[in-house]
Residue, then its C-alpha position, 0 to 999 in steps of 0.5 A: x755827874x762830874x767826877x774827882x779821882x782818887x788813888x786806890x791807896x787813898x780809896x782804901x785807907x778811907x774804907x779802912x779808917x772809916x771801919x777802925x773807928x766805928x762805932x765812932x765817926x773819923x775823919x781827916x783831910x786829903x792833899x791834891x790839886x783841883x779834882x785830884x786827890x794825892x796824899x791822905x791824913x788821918x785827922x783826930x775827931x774833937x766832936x763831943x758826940x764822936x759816935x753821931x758827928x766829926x769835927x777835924x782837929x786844928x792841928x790838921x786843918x793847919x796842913x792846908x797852909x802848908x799845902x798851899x805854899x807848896x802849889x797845892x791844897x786841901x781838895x777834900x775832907x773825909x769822914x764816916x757815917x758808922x751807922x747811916x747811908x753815905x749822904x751829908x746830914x743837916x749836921x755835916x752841911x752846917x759844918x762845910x765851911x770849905x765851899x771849894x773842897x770836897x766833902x767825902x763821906x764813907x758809910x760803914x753801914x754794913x761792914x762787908x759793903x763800905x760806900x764812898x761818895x763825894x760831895x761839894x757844900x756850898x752855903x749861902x745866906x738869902x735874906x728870907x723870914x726866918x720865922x715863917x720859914x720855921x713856922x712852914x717847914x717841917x723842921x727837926x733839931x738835929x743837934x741841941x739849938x740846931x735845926x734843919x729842913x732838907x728839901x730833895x730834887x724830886x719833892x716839890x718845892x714848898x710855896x714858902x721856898x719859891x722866892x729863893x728857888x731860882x738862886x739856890x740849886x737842888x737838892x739843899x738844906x736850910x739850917x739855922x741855930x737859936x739865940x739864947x731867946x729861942x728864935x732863928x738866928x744865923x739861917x742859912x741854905x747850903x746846895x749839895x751838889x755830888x761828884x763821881x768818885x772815881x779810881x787812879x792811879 
């Protein structure tokens, strides 16, 4: 498992805002370069449904510009599951619009064990039937017009999936909205791919 490295501060004020905010979800953005991570900012969560989703606020997401022309980046992004395991849901691969930042996510599940994971999200869009794929999979909706289907790296890849199996890697969601008609619209897969968090200085 390849790894990203993350200064103690920035590992602890995680864990600290991540435990400020519950019952609600935060979040915010990390400055680095490459796997390395420098300086955090808090961001302010916009989510309607702040208790069960994130969504960083605009006037954060703009620092990357800043970062950029100054030879750096936004190498990641960070939030909480309050109540669930640190593991992206359908609803955070839906949201990971960044392919080449790191998505970290701090369960506060039990407040005297926080877990920090880090994770890439990769989206890509195969052109496949949407409709016999909702008809084959045991889908859930996750979020109003949002539906999603996890397929794990230890089940067994169903039949309807086999002919994207050998271009998309596992573990992955399929994801996809509804038209206003109530069929699939915008389907997509996105891999989920995790790395080491690990501690410098």
């Amino acid at each position: 498992m390849q790894a990203i490295t993350l200064p103690q501060t920035i590992y602890d004020e995680i864990i600290a805002h991540a435990l400020e905010g519950k019952p609600e979800e935060i979040c915010g953005i990390l400055r680095g370069r490459g796997t390395e991570a420098f300086e955090l900012f808090r961001a302010k969560n916009i989510a309607p449904e702040r208790i069960e989703n994130y969504d960083v606020d605009p006037q954060t997401l703009m620092k990357q510009f800043a970062f950029e022309e100054a030879g750096d980046e936004m190498m990641g992004i960070y939030h909480s599951h309050p109540v669930s395991v640190a593991w992206p849901s359908a609803t955070d691969a839906w949201n990971a619009h960044y392919p080449d930042t790191f998505y970290l996510i701090c369960s506060t599940e039990y407040d005297d064990g926080p877990i920090l994971r880090a994770f890439r999200m990769v989206a890509s869009y195969p052109e496949v039937n949407g409709d016999a794929l909702r008809q084959a999979l045991p889908f859930r909706e996750v979020r109003q017009g949002l539906f999603g289907y996890y397929q794990a790296a230890d089940r067994s890849t169903p039949r309807v999936l086999h002919p994207v199996a050998a271009d998309v890697a596992l573990p992955f969601y399929v994801v996809f909205t509804v038209d206003d008609a109530g069929a699939v619209d915008e389907l997509r897969f996105v891999e989920v791919t995790e790395y080491r968090v690990e501690i410098g200085e």
